[in-house]
N, C-alpha and C positions, 0 to 999 in steps of 0.2 A: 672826972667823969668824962667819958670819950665822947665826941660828936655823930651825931647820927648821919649816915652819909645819904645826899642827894638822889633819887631813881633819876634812870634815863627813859625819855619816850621818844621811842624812834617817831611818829609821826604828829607832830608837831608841826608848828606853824612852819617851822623856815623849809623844811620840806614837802609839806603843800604846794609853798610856793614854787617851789623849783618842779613840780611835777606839773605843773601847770604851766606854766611857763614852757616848758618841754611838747606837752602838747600841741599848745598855739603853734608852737615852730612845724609843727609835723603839718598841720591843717592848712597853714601858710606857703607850704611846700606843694600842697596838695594845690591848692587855690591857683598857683601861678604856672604851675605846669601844664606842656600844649599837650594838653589830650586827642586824639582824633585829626591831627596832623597825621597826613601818610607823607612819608618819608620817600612812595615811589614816585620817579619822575618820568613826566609828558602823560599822566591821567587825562585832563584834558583835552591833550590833543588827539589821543585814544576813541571818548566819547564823540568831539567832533568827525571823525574818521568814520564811525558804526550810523552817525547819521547821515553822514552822506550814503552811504553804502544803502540803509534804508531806501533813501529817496529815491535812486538810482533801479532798486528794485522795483518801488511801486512806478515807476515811470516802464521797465520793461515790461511789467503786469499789461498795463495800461494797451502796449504794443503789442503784445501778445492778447490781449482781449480782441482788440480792432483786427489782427490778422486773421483771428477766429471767425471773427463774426464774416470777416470776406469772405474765405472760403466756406462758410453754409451759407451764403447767397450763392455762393457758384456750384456748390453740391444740390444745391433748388433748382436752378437751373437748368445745371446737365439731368436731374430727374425728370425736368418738366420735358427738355427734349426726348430725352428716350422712351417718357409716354407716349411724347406726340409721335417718334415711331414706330412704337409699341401699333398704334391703332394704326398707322401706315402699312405695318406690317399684317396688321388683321385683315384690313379689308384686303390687302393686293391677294392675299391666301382666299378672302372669299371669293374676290375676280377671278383666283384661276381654278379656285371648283367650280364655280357658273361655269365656266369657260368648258372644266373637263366636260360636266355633266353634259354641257350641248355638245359637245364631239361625240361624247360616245351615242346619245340621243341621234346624231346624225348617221353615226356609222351603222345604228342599228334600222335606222329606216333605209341605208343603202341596203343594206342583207336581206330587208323585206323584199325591197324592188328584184334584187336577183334571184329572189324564192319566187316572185311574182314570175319574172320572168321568164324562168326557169319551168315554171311550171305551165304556162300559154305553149312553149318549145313541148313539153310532153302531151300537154293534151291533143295538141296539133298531130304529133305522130305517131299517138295511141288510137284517134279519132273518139274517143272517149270526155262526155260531159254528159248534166243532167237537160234533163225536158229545156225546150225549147221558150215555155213561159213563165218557167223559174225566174225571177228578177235579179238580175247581176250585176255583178261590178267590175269592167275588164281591168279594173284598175289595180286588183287585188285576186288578179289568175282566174277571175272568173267565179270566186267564193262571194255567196250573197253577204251581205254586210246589215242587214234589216235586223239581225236577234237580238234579244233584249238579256238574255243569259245565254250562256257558254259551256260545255262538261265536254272535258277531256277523258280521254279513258286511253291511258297511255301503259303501252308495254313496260315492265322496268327489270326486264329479265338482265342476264350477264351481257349478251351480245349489244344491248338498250345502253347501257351504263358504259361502255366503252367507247358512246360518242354522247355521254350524254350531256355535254358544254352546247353541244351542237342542237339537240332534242330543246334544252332551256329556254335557247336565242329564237326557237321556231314557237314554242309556247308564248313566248312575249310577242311577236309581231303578231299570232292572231288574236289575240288579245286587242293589241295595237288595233286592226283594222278595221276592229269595230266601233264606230262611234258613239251609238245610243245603248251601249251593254250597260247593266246594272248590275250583274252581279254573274260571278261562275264559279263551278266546283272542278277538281280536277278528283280525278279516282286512278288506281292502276286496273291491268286490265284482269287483275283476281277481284274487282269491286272492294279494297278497300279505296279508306281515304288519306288524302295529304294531309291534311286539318280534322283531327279526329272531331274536336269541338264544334264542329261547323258538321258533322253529320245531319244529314235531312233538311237544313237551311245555305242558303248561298253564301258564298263569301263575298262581301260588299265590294264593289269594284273602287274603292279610294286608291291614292296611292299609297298611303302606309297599309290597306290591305296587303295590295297589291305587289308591294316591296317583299314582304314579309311574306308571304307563299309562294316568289319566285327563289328566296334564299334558302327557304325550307324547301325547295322542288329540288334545288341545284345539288343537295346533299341526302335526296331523299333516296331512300336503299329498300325494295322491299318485293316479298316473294314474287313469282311470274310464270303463268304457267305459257306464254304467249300466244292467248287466245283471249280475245275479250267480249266472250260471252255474259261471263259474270258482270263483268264491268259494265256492259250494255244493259242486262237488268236492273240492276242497280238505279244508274240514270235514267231508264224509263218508266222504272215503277214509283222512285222516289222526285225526280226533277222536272219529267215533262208532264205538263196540265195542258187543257184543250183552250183556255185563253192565253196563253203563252207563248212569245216567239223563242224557239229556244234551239241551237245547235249544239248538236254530241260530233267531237273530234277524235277520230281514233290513232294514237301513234304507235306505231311497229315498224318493224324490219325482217319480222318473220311469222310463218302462222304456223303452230306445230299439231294442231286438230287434226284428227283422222280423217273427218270429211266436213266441206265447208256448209255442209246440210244446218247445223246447229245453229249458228253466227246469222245466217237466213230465214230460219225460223224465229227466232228468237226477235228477229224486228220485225216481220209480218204479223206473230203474234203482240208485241207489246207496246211499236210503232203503229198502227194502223187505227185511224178513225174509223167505228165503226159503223157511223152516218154515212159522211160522205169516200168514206175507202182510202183517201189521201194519208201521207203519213201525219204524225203528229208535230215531230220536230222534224228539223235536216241532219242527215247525218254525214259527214264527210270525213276522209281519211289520208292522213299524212305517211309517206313513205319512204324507210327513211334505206340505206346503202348498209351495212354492215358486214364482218367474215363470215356472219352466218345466213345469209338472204340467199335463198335460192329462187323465189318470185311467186312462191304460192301467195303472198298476204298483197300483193300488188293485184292476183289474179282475182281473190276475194275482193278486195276492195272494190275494185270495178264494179263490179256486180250488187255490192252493198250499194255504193252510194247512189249508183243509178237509181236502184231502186227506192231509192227515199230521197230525193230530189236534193244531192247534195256533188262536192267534185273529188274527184280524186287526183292529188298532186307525190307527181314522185320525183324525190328531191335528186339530184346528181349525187353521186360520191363527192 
């Protein structure tokens, strides 16, 4: 009878053990080896190197902070001095407008004095003024200085307008040489007005009035027939009252009326107190040179003013 043959089993004890065995080695391999060793050299001396470099930085910070902040104390500074000549330079700009303002303030009371002047020289060789107890001022040619308002009634025809810088400067001084005036209208001599707004009441004698209707006069443009008839009604019917000191100015350089009958009537009817016969206001006339003056409005004038107790000045070329 033949014998039964033995099986083989691959895993069995003795090869357990040798797998095991086998492991440990492999885990023991693992265990002693330098993991996380870098193999680059001077690490080290690399990170010391980026710290210094750090520190070095925040130290230039540091220096550059401190140089900043000096110069915005010196940009404070130099502001605070350029304010302080900021306002050096304002007022010395105010000092020499004060300054203009009274020069020309000066110049314009010289130009009175030689209109003054000027005009004592004509009366003198015209033999022409009013009534002898009219109350004057030889300081001012002879023209009373007592109204309390003023009305112009000024020519503004073409030959007018071609001195009219000059016509302006003679508006202002009589103004000027009144001292107790309160208030006046200017009109051309068609009766209209300068200041349309101010029709029938006065223009307050302030000086921003008064700035403000010499700038509007200097620019003012408007028809003329160079007769101021109109314009002498106008200010007789609407401006002169019988409690009122009030003087009417007539300015021309020429009269172009047919006959000087109208301009005569026209104040004996409108001028004239019908109590005591005297006129109402003064009326006086300025006369002025121009290419077109042939001497009828200086002829008239005489005769106007005499007869309303007022002067007649005739200016030189």
């Amino acid at each position: 009878m033949r014998r039964k043959r033995a099986e083989f089993e691959i895993f069995n004890l003795s090869f357990l053990d040798v797998i095991s065995c086998g492991f440990g080695a492999v885990v023991l391999l693992v265990l002693i080896s330098p993991f996380g060793v870098s193999d680059e050299v001077g690490g080290t001396d690399e990170t010391s190197t980026l710290l210094q470099r750090l520190i070095g930085t925040e130290a230039r910070i540091e220096q550059l902070e401190a140089a900043l902040g000096r110069e915005a104390e010196t940009l404070a500074q130099t502001r605070a001095r350029l304010e302080a000549g900021g306002s050096a330079v304002s007022t010395a700009e105010r000092d020499l407008k004060s300054a203009r303002d009274t020069a020309a303030e000066l110049t314009r009371d010289v130009e009175g004095l030689q209109t003054v002047e000027s005009a004592l020289r004509n009366q003198a060789r015209a033999g022409v003024s009013a009534p002898d107890d009219a109350p004057r001022d030889a300081e001012v040619g002879g023209i009373p200085v007592d109204s309390e308002f003023v009305v112009f009634v000024v020519d503004t025809s073409g030959s007018m307008q071609s001195i009219w810088e000059r016509v302006t400067r003679e508006v202002e001084n009589i103004i000027r040489i009144h001292p107790q005036i309160k208030g006046f209208q200017v009109l051309n001599d068609n009766g209209s007005h300068l200041i349309g707004g101010y029709s029938g009441r006065w223009i307050p004698d302030t000086k921003g009035a008064r700035d403000r209707a010499i700038r509007l006069f200097r620019s003012w443009k408007s028809a003329s027939n160079s007769s101021p008839v109109e314009g002498l009604e106008v200010a007789l019917k609407r401006y002169v009252k019988p409690n009122e000191k009030v003087s009417i100015y007539i300015f021309g350089d020429d009269y172009t009326g047919s006959s000087y009958d109208p301009v005569i009537a026209t104040l004996s009817r409108l001028n004239k107190n019908r109590i005591t016969g005297e006129p109402k206001a003064r009326v006086h006339a300025i006369g002025f040179i121009s290419l077109q003056t042939e001497g009828r409005f200086e002829t008239l004038m005489r005769e106007v003013t005499r007869q309303n107790n007022g002067t007649f000045i005739a200016l030189p070329r």
